[in-house]
C-alpha positions in Angstrom: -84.7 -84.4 68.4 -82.7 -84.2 65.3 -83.0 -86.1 62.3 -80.4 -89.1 61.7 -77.7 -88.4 59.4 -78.5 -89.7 55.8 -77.3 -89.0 52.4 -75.2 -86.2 51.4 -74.0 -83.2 53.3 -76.8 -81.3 52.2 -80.0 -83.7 52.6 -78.1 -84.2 56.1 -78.3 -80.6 57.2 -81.8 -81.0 56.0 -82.4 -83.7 58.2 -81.3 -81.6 61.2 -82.6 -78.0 60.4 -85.9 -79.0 58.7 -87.3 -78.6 55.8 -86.4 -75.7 53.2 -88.3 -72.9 54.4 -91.9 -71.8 53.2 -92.1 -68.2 55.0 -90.3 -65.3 54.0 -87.5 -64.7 56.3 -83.9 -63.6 55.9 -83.3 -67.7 54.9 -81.8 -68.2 51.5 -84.8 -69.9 50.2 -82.0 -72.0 47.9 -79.8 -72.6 51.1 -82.0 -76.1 51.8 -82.0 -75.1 55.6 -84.3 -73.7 57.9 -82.0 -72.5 60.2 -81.1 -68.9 60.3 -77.1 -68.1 61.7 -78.5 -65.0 61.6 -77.8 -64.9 65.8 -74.8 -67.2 65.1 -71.1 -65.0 65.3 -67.5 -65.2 65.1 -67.2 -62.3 66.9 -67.1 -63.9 70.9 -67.0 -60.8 72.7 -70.2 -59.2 71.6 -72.5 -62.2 73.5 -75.5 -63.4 71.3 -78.9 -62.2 71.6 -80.9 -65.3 71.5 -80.3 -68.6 70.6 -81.7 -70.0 66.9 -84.6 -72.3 66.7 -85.1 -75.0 64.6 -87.9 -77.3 63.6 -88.0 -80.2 65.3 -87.3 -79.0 69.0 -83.2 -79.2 68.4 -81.7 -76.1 68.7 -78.5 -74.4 68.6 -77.6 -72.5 71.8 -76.0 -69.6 71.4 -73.1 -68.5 74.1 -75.1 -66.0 76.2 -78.1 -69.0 76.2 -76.0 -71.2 78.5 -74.2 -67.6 80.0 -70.8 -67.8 78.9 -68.4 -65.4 80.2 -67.0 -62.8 77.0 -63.4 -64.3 76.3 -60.1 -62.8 77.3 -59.5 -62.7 73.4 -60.6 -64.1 70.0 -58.0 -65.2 67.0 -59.5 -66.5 64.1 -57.7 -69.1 61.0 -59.1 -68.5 57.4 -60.4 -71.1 55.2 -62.7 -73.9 56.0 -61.1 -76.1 58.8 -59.5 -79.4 57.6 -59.7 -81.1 60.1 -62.5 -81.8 62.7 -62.0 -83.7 66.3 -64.1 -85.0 68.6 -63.5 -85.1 72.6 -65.5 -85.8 75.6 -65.6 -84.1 78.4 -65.2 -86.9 80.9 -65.8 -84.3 83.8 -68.3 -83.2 83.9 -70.3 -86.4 83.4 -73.0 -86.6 81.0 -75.9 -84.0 81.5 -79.6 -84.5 80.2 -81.5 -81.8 81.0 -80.8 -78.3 79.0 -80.5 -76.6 82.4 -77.4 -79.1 83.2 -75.6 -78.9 80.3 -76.1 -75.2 80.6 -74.3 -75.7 83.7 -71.8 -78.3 82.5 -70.7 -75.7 79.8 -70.3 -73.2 82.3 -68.1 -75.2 84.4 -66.0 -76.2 81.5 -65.3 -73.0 81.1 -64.8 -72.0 84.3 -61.8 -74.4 84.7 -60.3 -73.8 81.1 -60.8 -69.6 81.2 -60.5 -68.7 85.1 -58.1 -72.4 86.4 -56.3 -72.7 83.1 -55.9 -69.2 82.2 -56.8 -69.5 78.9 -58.7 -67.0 76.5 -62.5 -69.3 76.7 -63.6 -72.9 76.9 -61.3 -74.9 74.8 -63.8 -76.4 72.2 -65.6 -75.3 69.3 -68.8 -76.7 70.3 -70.5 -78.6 72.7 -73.1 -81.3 72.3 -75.6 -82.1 75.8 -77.7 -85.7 76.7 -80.3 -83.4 75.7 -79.6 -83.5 71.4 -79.1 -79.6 72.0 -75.9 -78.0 70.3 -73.8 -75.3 72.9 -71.8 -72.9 70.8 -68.3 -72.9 72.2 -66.0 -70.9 70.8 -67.2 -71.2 67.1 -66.5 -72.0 63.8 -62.9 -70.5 62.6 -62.1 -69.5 65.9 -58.2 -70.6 67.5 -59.6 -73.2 70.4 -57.5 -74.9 72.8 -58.5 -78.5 72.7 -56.1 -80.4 70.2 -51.7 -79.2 69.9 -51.1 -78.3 66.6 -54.5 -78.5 65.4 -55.9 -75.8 67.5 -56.0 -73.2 64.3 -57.1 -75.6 61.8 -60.2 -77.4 63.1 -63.5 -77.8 65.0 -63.6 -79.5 68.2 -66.6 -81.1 69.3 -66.8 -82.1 73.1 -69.6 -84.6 73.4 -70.5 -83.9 77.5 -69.8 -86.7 80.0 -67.7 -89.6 80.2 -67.6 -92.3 77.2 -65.3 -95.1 77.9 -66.9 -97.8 78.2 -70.6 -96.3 77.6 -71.9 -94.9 73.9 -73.7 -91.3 74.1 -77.1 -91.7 73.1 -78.4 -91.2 69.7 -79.2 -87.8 70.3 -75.8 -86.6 71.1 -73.9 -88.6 67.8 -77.0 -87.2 65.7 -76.2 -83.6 67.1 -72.4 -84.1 66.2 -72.6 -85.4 62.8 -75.6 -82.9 61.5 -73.9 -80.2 63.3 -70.7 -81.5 60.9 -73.1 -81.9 58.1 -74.1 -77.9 58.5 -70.7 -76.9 59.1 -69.8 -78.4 55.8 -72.9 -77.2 53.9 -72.1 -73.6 55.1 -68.3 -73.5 54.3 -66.7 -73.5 58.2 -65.4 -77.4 57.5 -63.7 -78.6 54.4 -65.8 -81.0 51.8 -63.1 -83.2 52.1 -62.4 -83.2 56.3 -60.5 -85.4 58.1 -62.7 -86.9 61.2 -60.0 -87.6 64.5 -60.6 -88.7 67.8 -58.6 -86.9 70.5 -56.1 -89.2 71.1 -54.6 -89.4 67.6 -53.1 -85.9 68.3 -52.3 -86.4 72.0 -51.5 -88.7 74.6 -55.1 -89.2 76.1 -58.4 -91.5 76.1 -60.0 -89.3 75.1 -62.7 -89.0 73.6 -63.2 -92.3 75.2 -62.6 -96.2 73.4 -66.7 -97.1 73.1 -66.6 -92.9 71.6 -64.0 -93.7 69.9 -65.0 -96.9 68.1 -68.0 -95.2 67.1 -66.8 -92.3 65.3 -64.2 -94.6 63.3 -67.4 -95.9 61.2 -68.6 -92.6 60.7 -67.2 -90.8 56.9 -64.3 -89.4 56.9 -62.4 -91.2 59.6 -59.2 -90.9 59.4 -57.0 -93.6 60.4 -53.9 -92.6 59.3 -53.2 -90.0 61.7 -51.8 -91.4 65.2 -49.8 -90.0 67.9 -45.9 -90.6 67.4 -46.9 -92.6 64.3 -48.6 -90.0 62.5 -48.3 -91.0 58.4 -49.7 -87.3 57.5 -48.9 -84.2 58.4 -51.3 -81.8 59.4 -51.9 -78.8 56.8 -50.9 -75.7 57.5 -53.3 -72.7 57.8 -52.0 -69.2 58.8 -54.4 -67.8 61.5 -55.9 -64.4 60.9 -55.2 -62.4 64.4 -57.3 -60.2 65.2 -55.2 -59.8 68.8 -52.0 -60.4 69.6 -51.6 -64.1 69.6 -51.0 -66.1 72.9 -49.4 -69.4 73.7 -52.3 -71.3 75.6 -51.3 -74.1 78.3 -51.2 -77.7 77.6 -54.4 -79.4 77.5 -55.6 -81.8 80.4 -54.8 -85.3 80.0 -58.4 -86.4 80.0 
């Protein structure tokens, strides 16, 4: 499972991806990481080949790992994202096997692509009972899981239902190292603001015991609440790659 998140952003994306590497490989041997994004794209519609392993047993599935559908379309935002936001998926409920979240992903999408009509799964990334990462959409990629935040952050759904239960270590592990190598690889901002769900729309989500959690983890931002909001978010022009299309409101969830 992964490492817990210590230190900077860098000794944390150690933590999670190992080690610096002592084989030759296509790893920047001064990148502190032994994970290779070398399978990792922005480019959704051309499905990965494989999914990345990394020492330690965590790894991060890629989207034709769990068998994710090619999207309708892809629009991208420049610049490291500001902002990153954490959900949870409340259905489906929390999965602990690799071959459920598999599943769970799949359904999510499912009801956001084929129910909801829009382009993919809503969310950057999700994170299983299992400590394994599921590449949603992607880093710099337009989702559809937060209004007016959609094309200036990463959305992390932690999978299942987290009211009144915490996710296990695993899970928080996987979502702040996944953070951590965000950060360390230029998709997040140094300086990110940290959100639950419901500071940007009328929800519970990502759940109150979720949510208590993440406001003790850096860069919580507290400041930023629904009808009350003290800060503005920051505005990023998206880079289209397709012509641009207004996505449905999100579930209330």
């Amino acid at each position: 499972m992964f490492a817990p998140l210590t230190g900077t952003a860098d000794t944390a994306a150690e933590n999670v991806w190992g080690s610096k590497s002592k084989s030759k490989s296509n790893i920047n041997p001064h990148s502190g990481y032994h994970l290779s994004m070398e399978c990792y794209t922005q480019h959704m519609q051309q499905l990965q080949p494989s999914s990345v392993g990394v020492e330690g047993g965590a790894r991060l599935l890629s989207r034709a790992d769990w068998g994710a559908r090619v999207p309708k379309s892809v629009d991208y935002f420049e610049g490291p994202a500001p902002y990153v936001i954490i959900h949870h998926s409340y259905m489906p409920a929390a999965c602990f096997s690799t071959a459920e979240c598999m599943k769970s992903m799949r359904d999510m999408q499912d009801f956001h692509q084929v129910e909801r009509g829009w382009n993919d799964i809503g969310y950057s990334f999700g994170i299983g009972g299992d400590g394994m990462i599921y590449t949603g959409r992607g880093f710099n990629v337009i989702g559809a899981h937060a209004p007016k935040y959609n094309d200036k952050s990463v959305g992390i759904v932690l999978i299942g239902d987290w009211r009144t239960e915490l996710p296990p270590k695993q899970m928080l592990d996987a979502a702040k190292n996944l953070i951590a190598f965000g950060v360390f690889k230029g998709y997040i901002d140094p300086a990110y603001k940290l959100l639950g769900h419901k500071q940007v729309r009328d929800t519970e989500c990502p759940g109150g015991r979720l949510f208590q959690e993440i406001s003790t983890w850096p860069h919580f931002n507290n400041s930023i609440r629904l009808n009350t909001t003290t800060e503005q978010p920051q505005k990023v022009e998206p880079q289209q790659q397709h012509q641009p299309k207004t996505l449905p409101a999100n579930p209330k969830v």
